[in-house]
C-alpha positions in Angstrom: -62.0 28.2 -16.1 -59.5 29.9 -18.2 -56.2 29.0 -19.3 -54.2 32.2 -20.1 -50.2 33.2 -21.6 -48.5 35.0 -18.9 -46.2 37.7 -20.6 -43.0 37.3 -19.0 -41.9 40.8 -19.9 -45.3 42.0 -17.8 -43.7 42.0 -14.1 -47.4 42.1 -12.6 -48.7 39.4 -14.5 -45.2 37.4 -13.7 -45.5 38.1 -9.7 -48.8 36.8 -10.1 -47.4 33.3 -11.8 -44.5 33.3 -9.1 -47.2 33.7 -6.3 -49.8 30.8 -7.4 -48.4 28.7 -4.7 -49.4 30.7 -2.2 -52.5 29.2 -2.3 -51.7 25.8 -2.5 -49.3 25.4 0.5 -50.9 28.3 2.9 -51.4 25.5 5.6 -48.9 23.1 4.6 -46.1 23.6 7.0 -43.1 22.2 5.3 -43.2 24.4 1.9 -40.5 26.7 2.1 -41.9 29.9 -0.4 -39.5 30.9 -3.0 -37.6 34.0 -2.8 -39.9 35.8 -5.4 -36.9 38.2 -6.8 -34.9 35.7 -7.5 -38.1 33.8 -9.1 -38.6 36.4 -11.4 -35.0 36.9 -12.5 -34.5 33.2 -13.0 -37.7 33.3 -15.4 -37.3 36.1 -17.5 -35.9 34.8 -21.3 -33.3 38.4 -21.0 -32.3 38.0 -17.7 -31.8 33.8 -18.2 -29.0 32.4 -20.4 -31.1 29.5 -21.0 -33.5 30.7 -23.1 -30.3 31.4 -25.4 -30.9 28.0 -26.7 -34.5 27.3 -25.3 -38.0 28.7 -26.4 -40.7 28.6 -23.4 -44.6 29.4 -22.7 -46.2 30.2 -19.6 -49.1 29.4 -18.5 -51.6 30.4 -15.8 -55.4 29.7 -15.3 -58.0 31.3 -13.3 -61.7 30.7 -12.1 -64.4 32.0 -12.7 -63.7 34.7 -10.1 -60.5 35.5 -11.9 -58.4 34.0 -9.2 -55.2 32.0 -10.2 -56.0 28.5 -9.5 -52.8 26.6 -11.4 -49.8 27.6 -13.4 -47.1 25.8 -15.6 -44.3 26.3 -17.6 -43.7 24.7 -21.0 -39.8 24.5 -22.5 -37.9 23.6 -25.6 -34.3 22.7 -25.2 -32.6 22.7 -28.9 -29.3 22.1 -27.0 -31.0 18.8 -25.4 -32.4 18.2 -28.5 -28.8 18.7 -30.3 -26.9 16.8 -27.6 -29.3 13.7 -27.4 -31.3 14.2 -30.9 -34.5 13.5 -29.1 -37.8 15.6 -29.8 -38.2 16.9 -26.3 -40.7 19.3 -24.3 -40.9 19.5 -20.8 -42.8 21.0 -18.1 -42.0 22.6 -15.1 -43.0 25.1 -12.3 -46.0 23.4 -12.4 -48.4 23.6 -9.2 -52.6 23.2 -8.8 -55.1 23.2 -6.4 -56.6 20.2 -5.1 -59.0 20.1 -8.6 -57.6 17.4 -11.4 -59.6 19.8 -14.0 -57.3 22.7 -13.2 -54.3 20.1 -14.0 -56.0 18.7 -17.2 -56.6 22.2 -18.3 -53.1 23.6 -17.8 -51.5 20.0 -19.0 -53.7 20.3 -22.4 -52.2 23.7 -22.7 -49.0 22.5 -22.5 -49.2 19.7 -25.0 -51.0 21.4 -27.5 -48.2 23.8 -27.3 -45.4 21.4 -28.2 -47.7 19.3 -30.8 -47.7 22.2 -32.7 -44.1 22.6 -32.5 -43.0 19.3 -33.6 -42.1 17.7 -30.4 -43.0 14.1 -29.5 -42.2 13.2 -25.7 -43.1 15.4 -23.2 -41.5 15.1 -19.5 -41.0 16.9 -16.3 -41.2 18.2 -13.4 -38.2 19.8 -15.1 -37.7 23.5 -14.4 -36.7 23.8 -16.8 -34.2 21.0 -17.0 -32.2 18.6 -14.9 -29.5 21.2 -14.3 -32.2 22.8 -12.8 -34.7 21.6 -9.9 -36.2 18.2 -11.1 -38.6 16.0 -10.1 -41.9 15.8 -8.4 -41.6 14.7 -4.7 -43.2 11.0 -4.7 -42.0 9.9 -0.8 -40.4 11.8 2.2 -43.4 14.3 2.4 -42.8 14.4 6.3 -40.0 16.6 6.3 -39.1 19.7 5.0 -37.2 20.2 1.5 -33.9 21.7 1.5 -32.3 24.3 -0.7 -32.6 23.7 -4.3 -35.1 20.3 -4.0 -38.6 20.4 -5.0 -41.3 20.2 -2.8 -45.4 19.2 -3.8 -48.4 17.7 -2.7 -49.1 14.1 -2.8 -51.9 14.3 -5.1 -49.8 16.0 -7.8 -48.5 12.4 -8.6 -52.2 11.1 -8.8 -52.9 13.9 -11.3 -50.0 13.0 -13.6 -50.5 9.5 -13.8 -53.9 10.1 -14.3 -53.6 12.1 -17.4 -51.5 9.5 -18.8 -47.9 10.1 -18.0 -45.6 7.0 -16.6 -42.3 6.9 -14.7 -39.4 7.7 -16.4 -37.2 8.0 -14.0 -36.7 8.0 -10.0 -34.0 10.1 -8.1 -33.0 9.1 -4.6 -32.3 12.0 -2.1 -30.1 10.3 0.8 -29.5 11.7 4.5 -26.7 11.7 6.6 -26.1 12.1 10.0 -22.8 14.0 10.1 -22.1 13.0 13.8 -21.7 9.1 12.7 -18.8 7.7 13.0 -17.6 6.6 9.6 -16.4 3.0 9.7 -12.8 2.3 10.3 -12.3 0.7 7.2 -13.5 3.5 5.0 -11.0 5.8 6.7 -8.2 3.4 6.0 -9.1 3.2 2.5 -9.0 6.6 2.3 -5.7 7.2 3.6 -4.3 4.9 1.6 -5.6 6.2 -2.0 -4.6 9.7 -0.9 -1.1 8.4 -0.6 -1.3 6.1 -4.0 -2.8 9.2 -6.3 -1.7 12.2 -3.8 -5.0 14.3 -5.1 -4.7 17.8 -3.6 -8.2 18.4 -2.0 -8.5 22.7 -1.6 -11.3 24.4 -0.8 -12.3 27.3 -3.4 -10.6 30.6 -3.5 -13.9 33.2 -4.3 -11.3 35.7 -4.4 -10.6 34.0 -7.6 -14.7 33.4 -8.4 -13.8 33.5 -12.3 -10.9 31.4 -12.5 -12.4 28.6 -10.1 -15.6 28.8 -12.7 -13.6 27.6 -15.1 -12.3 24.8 -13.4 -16.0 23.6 -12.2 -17.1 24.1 -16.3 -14.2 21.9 -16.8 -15.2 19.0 -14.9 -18.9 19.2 -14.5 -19.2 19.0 -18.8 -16.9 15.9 -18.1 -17.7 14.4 -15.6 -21.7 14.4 -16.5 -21.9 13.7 -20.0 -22.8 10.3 -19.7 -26.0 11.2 -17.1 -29.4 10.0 -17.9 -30.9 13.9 -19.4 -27.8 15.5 -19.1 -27.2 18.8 -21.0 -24.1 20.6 -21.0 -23.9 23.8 -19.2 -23.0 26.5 -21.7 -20.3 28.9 -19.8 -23.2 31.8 -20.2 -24.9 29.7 -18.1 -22.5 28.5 -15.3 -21.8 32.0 -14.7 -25.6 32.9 -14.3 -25.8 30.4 -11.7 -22.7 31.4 -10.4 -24.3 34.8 -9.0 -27.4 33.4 -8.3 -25.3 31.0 -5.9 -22.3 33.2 -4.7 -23.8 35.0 -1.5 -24.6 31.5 -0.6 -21.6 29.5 -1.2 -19.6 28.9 1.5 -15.7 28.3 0.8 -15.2 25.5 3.2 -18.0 23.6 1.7 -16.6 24.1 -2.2 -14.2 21.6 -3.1 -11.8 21.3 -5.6 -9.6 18.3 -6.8 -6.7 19.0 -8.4 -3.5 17.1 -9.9 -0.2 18.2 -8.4 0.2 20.6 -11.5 -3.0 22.0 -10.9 -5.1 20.2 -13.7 -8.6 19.8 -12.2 -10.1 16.5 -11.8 -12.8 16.7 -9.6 -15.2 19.1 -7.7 -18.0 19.1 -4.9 -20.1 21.6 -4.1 -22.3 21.8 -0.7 -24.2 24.4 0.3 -25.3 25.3 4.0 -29.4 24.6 4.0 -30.9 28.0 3.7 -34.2 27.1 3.2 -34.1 27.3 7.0 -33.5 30.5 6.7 -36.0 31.2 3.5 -39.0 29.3 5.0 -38.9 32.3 7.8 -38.7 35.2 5.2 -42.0 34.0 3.6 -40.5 34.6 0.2 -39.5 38.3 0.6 -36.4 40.2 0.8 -38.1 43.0 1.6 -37.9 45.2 3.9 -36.2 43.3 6.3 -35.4 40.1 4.2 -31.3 41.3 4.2 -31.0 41.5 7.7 -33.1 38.5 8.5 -31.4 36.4 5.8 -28.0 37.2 7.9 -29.5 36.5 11.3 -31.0 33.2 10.2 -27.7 32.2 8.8 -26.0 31.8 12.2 -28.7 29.0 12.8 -28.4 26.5 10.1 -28.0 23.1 11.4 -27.9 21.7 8.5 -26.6 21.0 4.7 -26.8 19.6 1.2 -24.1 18.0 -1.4 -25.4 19.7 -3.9 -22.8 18.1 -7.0 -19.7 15.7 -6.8 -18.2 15.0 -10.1 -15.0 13.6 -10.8 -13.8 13.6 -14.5 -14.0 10.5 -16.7 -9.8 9.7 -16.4 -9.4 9.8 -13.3 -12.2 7.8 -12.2 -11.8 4.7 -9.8 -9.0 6.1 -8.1 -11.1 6.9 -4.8 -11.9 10.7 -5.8 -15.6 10.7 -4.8 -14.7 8.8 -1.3 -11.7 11.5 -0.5 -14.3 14.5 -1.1 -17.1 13.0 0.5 -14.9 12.8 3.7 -13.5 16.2 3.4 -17.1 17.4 3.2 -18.6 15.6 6.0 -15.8 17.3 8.2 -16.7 20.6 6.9 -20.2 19.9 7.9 -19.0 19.2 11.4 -16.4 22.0 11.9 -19.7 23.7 10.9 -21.7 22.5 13.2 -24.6 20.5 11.5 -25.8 17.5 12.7 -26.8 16.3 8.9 -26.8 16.7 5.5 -29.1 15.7 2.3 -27.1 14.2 -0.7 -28.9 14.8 -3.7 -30.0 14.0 -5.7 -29.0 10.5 -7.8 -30.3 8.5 -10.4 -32.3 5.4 -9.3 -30.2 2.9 -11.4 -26.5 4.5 -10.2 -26.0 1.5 -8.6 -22.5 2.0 -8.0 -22.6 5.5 -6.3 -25.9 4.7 -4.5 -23.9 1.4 -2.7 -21.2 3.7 -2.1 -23.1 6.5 -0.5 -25.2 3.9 2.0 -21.8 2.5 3.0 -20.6 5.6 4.1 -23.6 5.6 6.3 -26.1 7.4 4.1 -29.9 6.5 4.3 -32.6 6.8 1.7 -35.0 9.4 2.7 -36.6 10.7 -0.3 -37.6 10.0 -3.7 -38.6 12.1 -6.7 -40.1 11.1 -10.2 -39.6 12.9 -13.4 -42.8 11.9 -16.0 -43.1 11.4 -19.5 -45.5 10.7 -22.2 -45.5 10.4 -25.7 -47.5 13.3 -27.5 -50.4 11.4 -29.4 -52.1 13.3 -32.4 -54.6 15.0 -30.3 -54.7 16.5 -26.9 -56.9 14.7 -23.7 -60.2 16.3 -23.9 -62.2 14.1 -23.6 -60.1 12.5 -20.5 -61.9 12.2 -17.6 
């Protein structure tokens, strides 16, 4: 086996690292293939905003035949490293076939990699961080991931732990049936903190994409700072996502929260499941992938709160509850009969009681790993 430095500028070599799955998941039912254009958009350093602060390594290896057999993706943050002063590398993108050598071989890679770059803790599945998709899928493996969430083997958890990472953190992915009647009392709460604060709850104008950006920068930098990995989201950055996002984004499903002069002071974003509609197109847009991608649409049955953020002032004051609500009546003017929230940290107790008293259910976890970089790689692992 070799392990090999995939040239992002080389879009062969690139298709080939955004294909590797393929061979993992070909009879696994619930993987939903990524849409690979979008794949190698998102992991070119000129075409990614990221890499404006972040300095990355891919890396693929191959048997003996020359086929791809694993892959991973090794990252720098400075700005995590500025905002937290922490010595971090993480690892992401990172998929193997059912051989623990392929993932000692690629993880040694990756190590060796940020050894020689000073860094002391290394930590993922981030890809490449936790504004990004996180975590490796540790239960809920009978159902099918939605838009945005990870999706793995079980065995890639044995393979991690094995090399010598631990836990270092959980995140709880909860489901919701949208048809349940929310309890009485929840409702009257509501009212009455509508009529206390008087919060104007809008959906977002996309006629106005730019302006309403600003707004979501506004809180989301606020309103996460204190989050276990947090980063903030340079404005280069939101607005990348932005147009990765906007064919997707659905008005009525965009909140905003605004003061009665307009000051911002909370947001929620939910987007319709279109995994349901990706897991048909195979991971191609091409030829058909347009007019299938607007066909499938019609069918979604389902969604996912993708972020709900409410700025540090104006906390306690029943924000999260009022857009939750709004949200879960969007989802039924919609249609859907359910809707993943995700995902939260483990130890958010307070937003994890509120969400399963509003009827939510615990369906899935995920794990993000770390390990401290010791002065030599694993070799000699077993």
């Amino acid at each position: 086996m070799a392990v090999e430095v995939v040239d992002p500028a080389n879009r062969r070599a690139l298709i080939e690292f955004v294909r590797m799955p393929w061979r993992v998941y070909r009879y696994d039912n619930h993987w939903v293939a990524p849409i690979v254009v979008d794949h190698l958009q998102f992991l070119r350093p000129e075409k990614n905003p990221f890499f404006s602060h972040a300095d990355g390594v891919y890396f693929l290896l191959r048997d003996a035949k020359g086929r791809a057999q694993g892959r991973i993706a090794i990252t720098i943050d400075h700005a995590y490293e500025e905002f937290h002063g922490e010595k971090m590398g993480a690892f992401g993108f990172f998929e193997t076939v059912k051989d623990y050598a392929v993932a000692k071989e690629l993880l040694n890679a990756g190590e060796q990699w940020l050894r020689e770059r000073g860094i002391e803790v290394m930590r993922g599945p981030l890809s490449f961080s936790t504004n990004h998709e996180c975590g490796l899928l540790i239960e809920g493996f009978n159902e099918d991931p939605v838009i945005m969430m990870p999706y793995n083997p079980p065995y890639y958890k044995d393979f991690l732990e094995r090399y010598g990472f631990t836990k270092a953190k959980d995140l709880y992915a909860y489901w919701f049936e949208i048809w349940r009647d929310v309890p009485s009392q929840v409702l009257n709460l509501a009212e009455k903190l509508q009529k206390r604060y008087g919060f104007k709850i809008r959906k977002a104008n996309v006629r106005r994409f730019n302006e309403e950006l600003e707004r979501f920068i506004t809180v989301y930098n606020d309103a996460w700072e204190a989050n276990w990995g947090f980063v903030p989201l340079k404005r280069e950055e939101v607005v990348h996502m932005a147009k990765r996002l906007k064919p997707l984004v659905v008005p009525d499903l965009a909140l905003i929260a605004e003061k009665a002069d307009g000051e911002p002071v909370a947001v929620s974003l939910s987007l319709p499941d279109y995994n349901q509609v990706f897991k048909r197109m195979k991971g191609s847009l091409f030829p058909l992938g347009i007019f299938k991608f607007y066909l499938y649409s019609r069918h979604i049955t389902q969604g996912r709160l993708v972020a709900l953020g409410v700025r540090k002032a104006f906390r306690n004051k029943g924000l999260e509850l009022l857009l939750s609500l709004h949200s879960l009546e969007a989802g039924r003017k919609r249609g859907y009969h359910g809707g993943e929230l995700s995902w939260t940290l483990e130890d958010n107790h307070a937003i994890n009681s509120f969400i399963e008293k509003l009827g939510g259910r615990l369906y899935k976890r995920y794990r993000i790993y770390e390990m401290t970089l010791k002065a030599s790689p694993r070799n000699e692992m077993p």
